[in-house]
N, CA, C and O of each residue as an XYZ file, in Angstrom:
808
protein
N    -134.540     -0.468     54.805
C    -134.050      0.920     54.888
C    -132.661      0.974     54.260
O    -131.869      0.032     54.290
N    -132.421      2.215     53.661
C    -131.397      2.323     52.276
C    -130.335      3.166     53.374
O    -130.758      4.282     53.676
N    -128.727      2.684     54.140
C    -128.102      4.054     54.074
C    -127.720      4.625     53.140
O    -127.775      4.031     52.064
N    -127.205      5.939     53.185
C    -126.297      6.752     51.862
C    -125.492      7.216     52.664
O    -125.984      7.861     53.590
N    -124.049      7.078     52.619
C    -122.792      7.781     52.861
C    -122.328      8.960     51.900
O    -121.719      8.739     50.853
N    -122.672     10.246     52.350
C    -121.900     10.906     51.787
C    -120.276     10.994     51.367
O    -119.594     10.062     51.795
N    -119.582     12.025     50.568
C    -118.609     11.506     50.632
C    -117.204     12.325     51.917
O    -116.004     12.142     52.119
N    -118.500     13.405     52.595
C    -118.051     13.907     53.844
C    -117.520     12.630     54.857
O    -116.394     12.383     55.288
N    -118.809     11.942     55.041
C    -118.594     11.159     56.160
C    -117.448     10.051     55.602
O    -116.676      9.519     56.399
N    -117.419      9.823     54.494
C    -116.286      8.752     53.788
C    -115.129      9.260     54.280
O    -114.339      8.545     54.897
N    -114.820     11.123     53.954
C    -113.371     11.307     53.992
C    -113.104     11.317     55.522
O    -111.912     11.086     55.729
N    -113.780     11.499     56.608
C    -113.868     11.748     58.245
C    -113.796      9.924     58.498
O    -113.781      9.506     59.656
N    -113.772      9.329     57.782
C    -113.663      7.592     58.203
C    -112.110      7.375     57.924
O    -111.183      7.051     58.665
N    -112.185      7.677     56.584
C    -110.716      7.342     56.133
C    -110.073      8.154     57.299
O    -109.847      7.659     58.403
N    -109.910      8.920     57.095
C    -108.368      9.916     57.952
C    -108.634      9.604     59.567
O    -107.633      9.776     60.263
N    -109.888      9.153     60.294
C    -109.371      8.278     61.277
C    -108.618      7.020     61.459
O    -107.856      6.872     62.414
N    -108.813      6.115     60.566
C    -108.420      5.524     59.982
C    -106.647      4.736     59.775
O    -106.032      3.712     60.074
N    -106.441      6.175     58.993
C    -105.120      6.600     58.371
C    -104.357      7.291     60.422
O    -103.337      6.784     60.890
N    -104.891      8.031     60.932
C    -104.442      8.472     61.749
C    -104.257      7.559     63.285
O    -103.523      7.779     64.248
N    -105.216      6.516     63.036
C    -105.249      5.372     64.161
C    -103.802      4.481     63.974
O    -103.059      4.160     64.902
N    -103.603      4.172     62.549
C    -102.285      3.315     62.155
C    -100.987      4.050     62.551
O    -100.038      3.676     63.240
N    -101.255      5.315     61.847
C     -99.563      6.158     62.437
C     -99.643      6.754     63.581
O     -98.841      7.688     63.604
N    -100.596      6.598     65.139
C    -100.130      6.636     66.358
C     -98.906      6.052     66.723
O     -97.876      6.604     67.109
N     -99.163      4.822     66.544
C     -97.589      4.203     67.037
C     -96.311      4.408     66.786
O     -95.390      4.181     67.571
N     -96.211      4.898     65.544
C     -94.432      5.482     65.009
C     -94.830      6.839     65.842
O     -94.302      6.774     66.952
N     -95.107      7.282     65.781
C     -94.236      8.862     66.837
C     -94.739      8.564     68.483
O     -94.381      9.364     69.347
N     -95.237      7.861     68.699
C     -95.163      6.827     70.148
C     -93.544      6.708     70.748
O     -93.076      7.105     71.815
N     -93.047      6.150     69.852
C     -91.765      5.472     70.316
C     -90.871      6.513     69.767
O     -90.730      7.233     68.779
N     -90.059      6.075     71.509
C     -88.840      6.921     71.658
C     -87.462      6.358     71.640
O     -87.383      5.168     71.944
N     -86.521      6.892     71.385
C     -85.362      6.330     71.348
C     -84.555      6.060     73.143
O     -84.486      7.013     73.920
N     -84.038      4.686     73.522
C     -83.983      4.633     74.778
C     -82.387      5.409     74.710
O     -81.514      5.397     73.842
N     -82.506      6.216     76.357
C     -81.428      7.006     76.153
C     -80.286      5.796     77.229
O     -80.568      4.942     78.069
N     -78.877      6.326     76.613
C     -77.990      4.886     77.689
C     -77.821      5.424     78.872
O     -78.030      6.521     79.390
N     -77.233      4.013     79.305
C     -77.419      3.712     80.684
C     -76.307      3.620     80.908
O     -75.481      3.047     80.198
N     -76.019      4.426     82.408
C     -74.449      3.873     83.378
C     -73.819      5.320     82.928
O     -72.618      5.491     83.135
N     -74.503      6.255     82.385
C     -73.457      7.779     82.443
C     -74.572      8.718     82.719
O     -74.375      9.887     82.388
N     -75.809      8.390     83.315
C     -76.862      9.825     83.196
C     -76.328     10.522     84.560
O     -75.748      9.906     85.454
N     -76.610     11.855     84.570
C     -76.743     12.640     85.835
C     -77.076     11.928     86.949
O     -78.019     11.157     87.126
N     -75.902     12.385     87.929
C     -76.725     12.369     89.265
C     -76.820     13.466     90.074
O     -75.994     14.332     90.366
N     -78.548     13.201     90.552
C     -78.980     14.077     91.209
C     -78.838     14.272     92.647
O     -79.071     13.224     93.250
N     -78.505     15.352     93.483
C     -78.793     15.636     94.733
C     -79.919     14.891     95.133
O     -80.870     15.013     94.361
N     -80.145     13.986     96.330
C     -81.458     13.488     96.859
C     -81.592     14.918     97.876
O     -80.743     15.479     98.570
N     -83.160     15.249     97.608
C     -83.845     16.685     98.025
C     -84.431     16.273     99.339
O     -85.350     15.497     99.602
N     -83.501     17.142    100.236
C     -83.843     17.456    101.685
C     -84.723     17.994    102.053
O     -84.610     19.163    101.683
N     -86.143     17.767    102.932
C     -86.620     18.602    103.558
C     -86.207     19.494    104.418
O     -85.537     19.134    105.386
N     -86.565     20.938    104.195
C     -86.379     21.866    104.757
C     -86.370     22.043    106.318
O     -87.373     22.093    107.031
N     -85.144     22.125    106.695
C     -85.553     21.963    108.675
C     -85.115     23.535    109.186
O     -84.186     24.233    108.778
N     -86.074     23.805    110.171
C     -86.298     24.993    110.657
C     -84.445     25.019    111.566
O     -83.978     24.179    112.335
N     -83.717     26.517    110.974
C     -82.510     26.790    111.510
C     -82.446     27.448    112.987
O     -83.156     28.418    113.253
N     -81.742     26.994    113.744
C     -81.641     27.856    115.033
C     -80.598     29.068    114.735
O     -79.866     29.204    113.755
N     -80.744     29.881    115.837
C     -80.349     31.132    115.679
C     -79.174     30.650    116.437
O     -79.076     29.964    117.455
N     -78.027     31.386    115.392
C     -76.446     30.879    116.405
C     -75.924     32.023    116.816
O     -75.080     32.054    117.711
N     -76.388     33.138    116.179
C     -75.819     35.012    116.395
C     -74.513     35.303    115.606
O     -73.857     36.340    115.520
N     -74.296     33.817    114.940
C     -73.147     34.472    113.980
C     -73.464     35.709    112.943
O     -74.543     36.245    113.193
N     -73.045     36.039    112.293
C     -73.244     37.138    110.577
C     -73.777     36.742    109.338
O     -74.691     37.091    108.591
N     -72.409     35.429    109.401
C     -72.342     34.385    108.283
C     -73.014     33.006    108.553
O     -72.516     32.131    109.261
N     -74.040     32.932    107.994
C     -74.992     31.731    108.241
C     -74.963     30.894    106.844
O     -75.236     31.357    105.736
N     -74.688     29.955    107.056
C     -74.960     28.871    105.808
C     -75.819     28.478    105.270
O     -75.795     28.046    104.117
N     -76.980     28.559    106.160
C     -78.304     28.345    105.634
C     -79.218     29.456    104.316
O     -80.067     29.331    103.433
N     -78.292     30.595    104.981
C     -78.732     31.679    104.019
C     -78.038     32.101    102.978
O     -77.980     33.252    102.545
N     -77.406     30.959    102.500
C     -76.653     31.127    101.525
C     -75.219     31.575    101.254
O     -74.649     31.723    100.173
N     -74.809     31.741    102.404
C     -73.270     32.049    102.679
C     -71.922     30.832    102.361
O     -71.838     30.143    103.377
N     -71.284     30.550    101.712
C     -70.218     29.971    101.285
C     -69.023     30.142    102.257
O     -68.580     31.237    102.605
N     -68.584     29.022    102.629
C     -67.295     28.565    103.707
C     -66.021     29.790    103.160
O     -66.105     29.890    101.936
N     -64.913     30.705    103.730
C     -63.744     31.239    102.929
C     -63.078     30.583    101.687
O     -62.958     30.813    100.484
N     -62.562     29.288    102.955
C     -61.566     28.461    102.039
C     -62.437     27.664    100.872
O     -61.999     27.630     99.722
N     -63.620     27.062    101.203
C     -63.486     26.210    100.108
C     -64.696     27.284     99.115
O     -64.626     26.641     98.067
N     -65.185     27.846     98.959
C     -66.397     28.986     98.867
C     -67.322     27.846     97.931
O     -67.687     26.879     98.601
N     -67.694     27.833     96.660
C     -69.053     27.437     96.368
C     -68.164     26.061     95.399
O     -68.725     25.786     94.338
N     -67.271     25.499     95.620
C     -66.172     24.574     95.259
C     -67.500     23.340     95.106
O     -68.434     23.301     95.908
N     -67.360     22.392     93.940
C     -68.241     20.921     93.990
C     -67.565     20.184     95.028
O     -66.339     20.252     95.124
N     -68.439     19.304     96.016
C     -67.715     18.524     97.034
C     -68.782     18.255     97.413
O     -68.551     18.112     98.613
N     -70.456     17.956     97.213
C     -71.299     16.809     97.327
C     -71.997     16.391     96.117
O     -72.114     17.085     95.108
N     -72.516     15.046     96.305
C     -73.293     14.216     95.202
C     -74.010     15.328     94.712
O     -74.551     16.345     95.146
N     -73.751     14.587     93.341
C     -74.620     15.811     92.117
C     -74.632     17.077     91.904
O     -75.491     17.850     91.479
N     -72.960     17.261     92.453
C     -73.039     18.989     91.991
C     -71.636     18.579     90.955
O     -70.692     17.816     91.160
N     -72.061     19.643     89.528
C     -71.834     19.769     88.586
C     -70.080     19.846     88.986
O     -69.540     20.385     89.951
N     -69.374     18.956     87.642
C     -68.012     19.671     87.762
C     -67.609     19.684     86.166
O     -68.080     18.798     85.452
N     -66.805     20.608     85.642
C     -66.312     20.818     84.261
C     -65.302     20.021     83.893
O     -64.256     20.181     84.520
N     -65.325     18.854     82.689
C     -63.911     18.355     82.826
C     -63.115     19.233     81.881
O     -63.783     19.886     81.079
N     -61.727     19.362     81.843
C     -61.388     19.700     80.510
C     -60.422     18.934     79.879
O     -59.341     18.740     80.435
N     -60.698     18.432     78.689
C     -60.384     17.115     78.238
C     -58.676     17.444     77.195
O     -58.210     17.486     76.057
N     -58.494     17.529     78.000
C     -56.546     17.805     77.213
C     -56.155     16.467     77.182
O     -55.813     15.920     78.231
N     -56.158     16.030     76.413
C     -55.667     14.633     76.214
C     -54.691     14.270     74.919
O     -55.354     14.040     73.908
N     -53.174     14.166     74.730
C     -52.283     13.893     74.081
C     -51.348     12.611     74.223
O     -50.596     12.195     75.104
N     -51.783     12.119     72.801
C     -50.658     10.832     73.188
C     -50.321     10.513     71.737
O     -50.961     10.698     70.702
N     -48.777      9.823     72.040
C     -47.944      9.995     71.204
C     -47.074      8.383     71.226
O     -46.577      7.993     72.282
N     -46.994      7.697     70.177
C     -46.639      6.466     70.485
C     -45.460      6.519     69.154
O     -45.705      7.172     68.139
N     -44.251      5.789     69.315
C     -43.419      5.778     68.248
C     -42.904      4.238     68.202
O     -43.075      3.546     69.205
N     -42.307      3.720     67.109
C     -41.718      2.307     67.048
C     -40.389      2.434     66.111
O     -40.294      3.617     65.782
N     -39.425      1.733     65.609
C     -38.470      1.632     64.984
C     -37.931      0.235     65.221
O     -37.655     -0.326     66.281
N     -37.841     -0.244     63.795
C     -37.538     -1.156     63.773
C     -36.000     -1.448     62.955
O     -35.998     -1.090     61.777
N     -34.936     -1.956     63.388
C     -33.723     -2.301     62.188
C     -33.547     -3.764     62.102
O     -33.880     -4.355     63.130
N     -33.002     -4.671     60.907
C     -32.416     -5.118     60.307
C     -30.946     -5.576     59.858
O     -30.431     -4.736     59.121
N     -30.373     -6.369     60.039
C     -29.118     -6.179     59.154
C     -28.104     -7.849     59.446
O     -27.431     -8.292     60.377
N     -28.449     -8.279     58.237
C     -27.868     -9.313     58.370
C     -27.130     -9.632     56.790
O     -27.563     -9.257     55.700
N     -25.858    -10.460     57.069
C     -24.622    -10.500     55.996
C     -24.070    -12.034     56.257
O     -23.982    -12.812     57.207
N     -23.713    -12.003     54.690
C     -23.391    -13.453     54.780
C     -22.244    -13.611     53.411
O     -22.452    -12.997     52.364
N     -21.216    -14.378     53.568
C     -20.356    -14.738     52.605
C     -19.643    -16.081     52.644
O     -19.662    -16.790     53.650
N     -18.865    -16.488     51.253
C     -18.431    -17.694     51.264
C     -17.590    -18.001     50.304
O     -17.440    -17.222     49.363
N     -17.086    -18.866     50.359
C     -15.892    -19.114     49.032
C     -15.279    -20.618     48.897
O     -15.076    -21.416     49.812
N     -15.089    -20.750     47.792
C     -14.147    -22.187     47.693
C     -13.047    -22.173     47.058
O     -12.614    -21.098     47.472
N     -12.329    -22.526     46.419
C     -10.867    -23.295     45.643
C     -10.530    -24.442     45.826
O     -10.649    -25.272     46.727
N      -9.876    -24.363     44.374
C      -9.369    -26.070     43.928
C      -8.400    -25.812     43.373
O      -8.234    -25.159     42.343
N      -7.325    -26.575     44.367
C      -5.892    -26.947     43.448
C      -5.408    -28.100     42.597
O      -5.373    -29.268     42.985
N      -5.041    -27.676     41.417
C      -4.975    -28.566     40.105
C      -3.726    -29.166     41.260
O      -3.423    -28.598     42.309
N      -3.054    -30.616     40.667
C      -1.892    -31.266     40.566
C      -1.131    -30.639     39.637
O      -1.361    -29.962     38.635
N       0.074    -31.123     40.355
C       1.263    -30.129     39.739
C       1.493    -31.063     38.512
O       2.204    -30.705     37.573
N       1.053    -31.917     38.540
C       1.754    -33.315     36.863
C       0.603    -34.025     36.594
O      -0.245    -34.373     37.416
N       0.611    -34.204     35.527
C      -0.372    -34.939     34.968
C      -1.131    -33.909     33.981
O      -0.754    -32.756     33.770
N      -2.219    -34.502     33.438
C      -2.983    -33.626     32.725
C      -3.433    -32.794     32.940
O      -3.821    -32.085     32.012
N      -3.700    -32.289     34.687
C      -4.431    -31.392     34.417
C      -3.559    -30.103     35.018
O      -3.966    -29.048     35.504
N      -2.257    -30.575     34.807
C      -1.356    -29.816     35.462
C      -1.245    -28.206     35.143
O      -0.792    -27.334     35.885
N      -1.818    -28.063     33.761
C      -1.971    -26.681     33.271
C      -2.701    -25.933     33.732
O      -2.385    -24.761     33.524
N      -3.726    -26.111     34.385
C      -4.925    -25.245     35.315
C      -3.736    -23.888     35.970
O      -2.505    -23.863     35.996
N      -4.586    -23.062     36.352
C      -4.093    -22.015     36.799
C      -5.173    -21.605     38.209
O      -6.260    -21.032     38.281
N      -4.302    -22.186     39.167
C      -5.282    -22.017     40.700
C      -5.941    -20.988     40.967
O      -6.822    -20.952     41.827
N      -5.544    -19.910     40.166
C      -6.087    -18.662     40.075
C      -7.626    -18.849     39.596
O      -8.684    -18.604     40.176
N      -7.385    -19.294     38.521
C      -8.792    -19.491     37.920
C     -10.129    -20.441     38.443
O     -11.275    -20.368     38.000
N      -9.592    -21.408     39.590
C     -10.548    -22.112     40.143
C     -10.773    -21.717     41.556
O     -10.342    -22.256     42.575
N     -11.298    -20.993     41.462
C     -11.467    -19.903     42.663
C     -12.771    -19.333     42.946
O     -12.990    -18.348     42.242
N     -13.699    -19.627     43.740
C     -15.156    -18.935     43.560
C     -15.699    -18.634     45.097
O     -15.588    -19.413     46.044
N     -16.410    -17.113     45.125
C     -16.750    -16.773     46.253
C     -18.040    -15.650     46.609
O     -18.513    -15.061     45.637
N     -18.374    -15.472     47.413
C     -19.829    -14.972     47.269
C     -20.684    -14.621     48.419
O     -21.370    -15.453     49.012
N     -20.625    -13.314     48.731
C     -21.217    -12.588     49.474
C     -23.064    -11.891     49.281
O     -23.725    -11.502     48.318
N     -23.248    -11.993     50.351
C     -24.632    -11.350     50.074
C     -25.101    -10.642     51.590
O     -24.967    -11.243     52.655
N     -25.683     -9.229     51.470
C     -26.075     -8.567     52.712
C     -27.517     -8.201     52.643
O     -28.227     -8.333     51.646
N     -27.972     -7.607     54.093
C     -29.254     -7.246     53.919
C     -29.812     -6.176     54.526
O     -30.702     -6.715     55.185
N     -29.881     -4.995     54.744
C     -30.226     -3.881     55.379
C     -32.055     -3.439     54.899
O     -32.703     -3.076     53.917
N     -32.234     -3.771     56.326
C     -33.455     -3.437     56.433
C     -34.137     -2.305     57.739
O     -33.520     -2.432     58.797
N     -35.073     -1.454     57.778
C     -35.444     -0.973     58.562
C     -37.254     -0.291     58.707
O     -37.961     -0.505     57.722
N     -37.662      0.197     59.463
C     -39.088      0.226     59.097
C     -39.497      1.444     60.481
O     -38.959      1.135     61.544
N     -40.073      2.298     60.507
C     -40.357      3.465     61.834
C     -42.056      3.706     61.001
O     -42.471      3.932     59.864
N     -42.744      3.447     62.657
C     -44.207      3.806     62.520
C     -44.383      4.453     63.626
O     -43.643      4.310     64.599
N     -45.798      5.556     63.575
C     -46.123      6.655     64.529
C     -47.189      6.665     64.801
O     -47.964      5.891     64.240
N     -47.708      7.743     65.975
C     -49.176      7.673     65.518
C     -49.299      8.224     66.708
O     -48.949      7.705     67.768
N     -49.971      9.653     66.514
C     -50.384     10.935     67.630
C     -51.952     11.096     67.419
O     -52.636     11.213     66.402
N     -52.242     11.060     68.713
C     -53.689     11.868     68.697
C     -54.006     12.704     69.955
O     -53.664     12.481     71.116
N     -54.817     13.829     69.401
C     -55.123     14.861     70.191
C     -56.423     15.039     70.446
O     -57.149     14.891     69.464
N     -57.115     15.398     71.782
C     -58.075     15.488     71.841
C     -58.588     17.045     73.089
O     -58.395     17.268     74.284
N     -59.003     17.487     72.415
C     -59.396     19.012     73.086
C     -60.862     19.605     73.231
O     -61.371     20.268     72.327
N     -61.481     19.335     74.378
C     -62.876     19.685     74.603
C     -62.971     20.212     76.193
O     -62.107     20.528     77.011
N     -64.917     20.138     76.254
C     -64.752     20.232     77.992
C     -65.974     20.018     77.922
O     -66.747     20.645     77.197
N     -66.300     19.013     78.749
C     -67.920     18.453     79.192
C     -68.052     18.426     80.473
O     -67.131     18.105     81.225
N     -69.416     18.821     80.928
C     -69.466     18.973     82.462
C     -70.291     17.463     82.756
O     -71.134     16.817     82.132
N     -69.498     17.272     84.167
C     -70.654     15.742     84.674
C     -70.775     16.230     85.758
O     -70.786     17.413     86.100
N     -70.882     15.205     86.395
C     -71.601     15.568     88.075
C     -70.926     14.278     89.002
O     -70.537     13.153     88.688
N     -70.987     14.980     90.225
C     -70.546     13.718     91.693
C     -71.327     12.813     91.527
O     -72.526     13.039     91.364
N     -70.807     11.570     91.531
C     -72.054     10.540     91.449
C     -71.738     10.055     92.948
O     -72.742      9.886     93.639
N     -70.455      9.796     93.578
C     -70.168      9.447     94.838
C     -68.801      9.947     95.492
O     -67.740     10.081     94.883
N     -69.018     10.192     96.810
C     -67.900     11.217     97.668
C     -67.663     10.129     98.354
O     -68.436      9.360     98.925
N     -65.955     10.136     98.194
C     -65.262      8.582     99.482
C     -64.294      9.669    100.505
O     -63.634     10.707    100.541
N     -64.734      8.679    101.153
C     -63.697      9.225    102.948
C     -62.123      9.655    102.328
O     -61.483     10.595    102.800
N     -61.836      9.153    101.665
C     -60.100      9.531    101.054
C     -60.132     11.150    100.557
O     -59.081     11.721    100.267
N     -61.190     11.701    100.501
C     -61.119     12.940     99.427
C     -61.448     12.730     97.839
O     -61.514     13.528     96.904
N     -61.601     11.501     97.921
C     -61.705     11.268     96.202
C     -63.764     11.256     95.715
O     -64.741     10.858     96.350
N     -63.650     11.759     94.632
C     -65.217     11.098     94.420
C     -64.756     10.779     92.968
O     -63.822     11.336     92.392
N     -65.677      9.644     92.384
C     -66.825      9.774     91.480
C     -67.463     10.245     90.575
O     -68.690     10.187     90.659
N     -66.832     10.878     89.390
C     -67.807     11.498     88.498
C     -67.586     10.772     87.423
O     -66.617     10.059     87.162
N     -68.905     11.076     86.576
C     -69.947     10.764     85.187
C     -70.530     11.244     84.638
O     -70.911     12.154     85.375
N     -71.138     11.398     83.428
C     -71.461     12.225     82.272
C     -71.337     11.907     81.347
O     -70.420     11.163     81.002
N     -72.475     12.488     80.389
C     -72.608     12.602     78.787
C     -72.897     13.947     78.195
O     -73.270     14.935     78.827
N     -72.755     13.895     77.342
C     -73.345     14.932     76.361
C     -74.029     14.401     74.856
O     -73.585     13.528     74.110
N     -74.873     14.978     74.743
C     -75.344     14.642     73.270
C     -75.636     15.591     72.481
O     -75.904     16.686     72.976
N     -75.657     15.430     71.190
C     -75.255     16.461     70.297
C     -76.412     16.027     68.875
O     -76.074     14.985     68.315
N     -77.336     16.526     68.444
C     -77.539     16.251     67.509
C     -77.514     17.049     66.055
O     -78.095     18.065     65.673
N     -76.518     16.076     65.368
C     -76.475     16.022     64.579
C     -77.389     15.673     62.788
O     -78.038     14.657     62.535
N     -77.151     16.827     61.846
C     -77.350     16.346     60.772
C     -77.468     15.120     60.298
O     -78.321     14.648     59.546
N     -76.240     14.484     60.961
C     -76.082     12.707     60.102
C     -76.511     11.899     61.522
O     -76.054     10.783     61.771
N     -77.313     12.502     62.295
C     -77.493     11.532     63.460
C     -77.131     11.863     64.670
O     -76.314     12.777     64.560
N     -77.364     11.522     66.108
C     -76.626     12.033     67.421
C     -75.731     11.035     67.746
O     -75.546      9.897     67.313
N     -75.068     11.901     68.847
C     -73.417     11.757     68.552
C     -73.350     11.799     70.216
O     -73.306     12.917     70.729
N     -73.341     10.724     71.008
C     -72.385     11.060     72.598
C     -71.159     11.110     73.213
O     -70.217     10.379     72.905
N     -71.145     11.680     73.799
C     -69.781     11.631     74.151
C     -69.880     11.694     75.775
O     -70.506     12.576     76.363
N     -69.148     10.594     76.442
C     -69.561     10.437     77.897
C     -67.968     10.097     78.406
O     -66.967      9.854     77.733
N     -68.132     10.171     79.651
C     -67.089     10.485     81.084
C     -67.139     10.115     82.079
O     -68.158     10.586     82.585
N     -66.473      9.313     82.968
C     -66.652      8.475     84.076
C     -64.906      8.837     84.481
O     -64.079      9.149     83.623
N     -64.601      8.708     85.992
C     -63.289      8.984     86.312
C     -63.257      9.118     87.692
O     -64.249      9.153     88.419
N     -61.845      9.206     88.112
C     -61.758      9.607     89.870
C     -61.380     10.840     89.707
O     -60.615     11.120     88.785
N     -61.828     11.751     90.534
C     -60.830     12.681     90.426
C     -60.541     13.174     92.416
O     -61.106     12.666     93.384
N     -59.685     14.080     92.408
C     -59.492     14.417     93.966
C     -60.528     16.072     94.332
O     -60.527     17.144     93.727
N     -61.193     15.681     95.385
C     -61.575     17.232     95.308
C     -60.969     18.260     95.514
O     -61.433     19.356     95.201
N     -59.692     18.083     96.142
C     -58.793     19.360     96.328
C     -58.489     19.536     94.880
O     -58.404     20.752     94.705
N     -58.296     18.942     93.820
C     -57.985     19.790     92.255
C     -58.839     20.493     91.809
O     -58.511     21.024     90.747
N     -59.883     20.750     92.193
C     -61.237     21.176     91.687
C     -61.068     22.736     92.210
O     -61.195     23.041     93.395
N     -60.726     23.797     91.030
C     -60.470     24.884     90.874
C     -61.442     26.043     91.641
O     -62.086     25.751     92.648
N     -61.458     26.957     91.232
C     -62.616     27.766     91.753
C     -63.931     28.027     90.730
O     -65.099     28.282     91.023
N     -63.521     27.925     89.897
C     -64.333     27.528     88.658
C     -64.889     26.279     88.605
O     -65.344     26.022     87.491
N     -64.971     25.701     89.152
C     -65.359     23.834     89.398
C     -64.866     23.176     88.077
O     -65.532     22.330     87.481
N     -63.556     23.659     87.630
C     -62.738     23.037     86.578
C     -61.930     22.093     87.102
O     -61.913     21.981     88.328
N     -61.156     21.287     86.339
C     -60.359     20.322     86.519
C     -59.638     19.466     85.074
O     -60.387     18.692     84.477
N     -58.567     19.596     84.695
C     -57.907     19.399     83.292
C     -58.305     17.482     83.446
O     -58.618     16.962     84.517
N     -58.205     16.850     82.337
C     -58.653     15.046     82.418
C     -57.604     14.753     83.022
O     -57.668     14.099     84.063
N     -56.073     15.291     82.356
C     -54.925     14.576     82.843
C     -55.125     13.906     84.441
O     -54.765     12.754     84.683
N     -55.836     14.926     85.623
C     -55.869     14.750     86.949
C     -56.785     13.795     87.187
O     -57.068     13.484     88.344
N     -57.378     13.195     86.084
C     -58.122     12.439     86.592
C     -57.981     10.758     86.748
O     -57.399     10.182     85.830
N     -58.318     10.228     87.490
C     -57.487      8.379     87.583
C     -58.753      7.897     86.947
O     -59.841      8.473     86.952
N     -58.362      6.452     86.254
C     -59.129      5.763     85.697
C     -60.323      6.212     84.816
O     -61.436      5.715     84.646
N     -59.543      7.648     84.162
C     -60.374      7.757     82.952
C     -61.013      7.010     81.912
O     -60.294      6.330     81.179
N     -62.117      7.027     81.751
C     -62.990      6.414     80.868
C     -63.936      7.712     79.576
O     -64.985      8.316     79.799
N     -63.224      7.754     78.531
C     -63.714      8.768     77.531
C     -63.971      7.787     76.386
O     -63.149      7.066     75.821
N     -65.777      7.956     76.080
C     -66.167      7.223     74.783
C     -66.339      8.152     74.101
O     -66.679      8.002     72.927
């Protein structure tokens, strides 16, 4: 018995084929880094509220006066704003001098008595002034939001963050790790970098 392959069933072979090999390139993903992702709130089950007869209930969404909807647990968002200026200068001077001299007195008799002491006379200075001033300022002006990663008994927490950006020529992160105090934390859940200890900006 003779098969015949059309050239239907030929082109439905090939392009499985062709399409079995390039599964794997759009398979793979680029791994995203590690040690700046979000942290998340761990999600509470819902527990039934007792009735206290207050007005203002927290459960229903009511915010404290003083501190009102302020970040102050794990994984709630805070804005940094990255004012960062620094300014380094050097100067350097130089200056060193140096001189010297000799003479020789002829004898008053004899042959060589004609010399003129004047004329055997030699002396010789040399100085050096040098100096050199280098600088070098950089400024940096943004604002990326991270999140509480951990709240300490002192008032201090914990935050971290990235951002990514993609770019034309490629993506681009830019990440944040730091202490900061929660009393600086505005009403806006802002906070300038300067306030922050042990800044870490890549």
């Amino acid at each position: 018995m003779t098969r015949t392959f059309t050239p239907f069933v030929a082109g439905l072979l090939a392009m499985s084929v062709l399409g079995a090999s390039a599964t794997p390139a759009f398979a793979r993903k680029k791994d995203q880094p590690s040690g700046f992702e979000p942290t998340l709130p761990v999600a509470q089950p819902l527990q039934p509220q007792a009735a206290t007869g207050g007005i203002f209930n927290v459960s229903a969404g009511y915010a404290p006066l003083y501190t009102g909807t302020r970040a102050a647990r794990v994984g709630d968002p805070v804005t940094i704003l990255l004012i960062e200026n620094t300014t380094a200068a050097k100067s350097v001077n130089s200056k060193n001098s140096k001189s010297g001299g000799a003479s020789i007195l002829p004898p008053t008799a004899g042959p060589l008595s004609f010399l003129n002491p004047d004329a055997l006379k030699a002396s010789s200075n040399s100085s050096f002034n040098g100096g050199g001033n280098a600088a070098q300022t950089s400024t940096l002006a943004s604002t990326l939001s991270v999140t509480i990663a951990e709240v300490r008994p002192n008032g201090t927490a914990l935050v971290r963050g990235e951002k990514q950006m993609k770019l034309s020529q490629g993506d681009e992160w830019v990440r944040f790790s730091g202490i900061i105090r929660l009393a600086d934390i505005d009403q806006e859940n802002t906070i300038p970098s300067p306030r922050v200890a042990d800044a870490r900006i890549e």
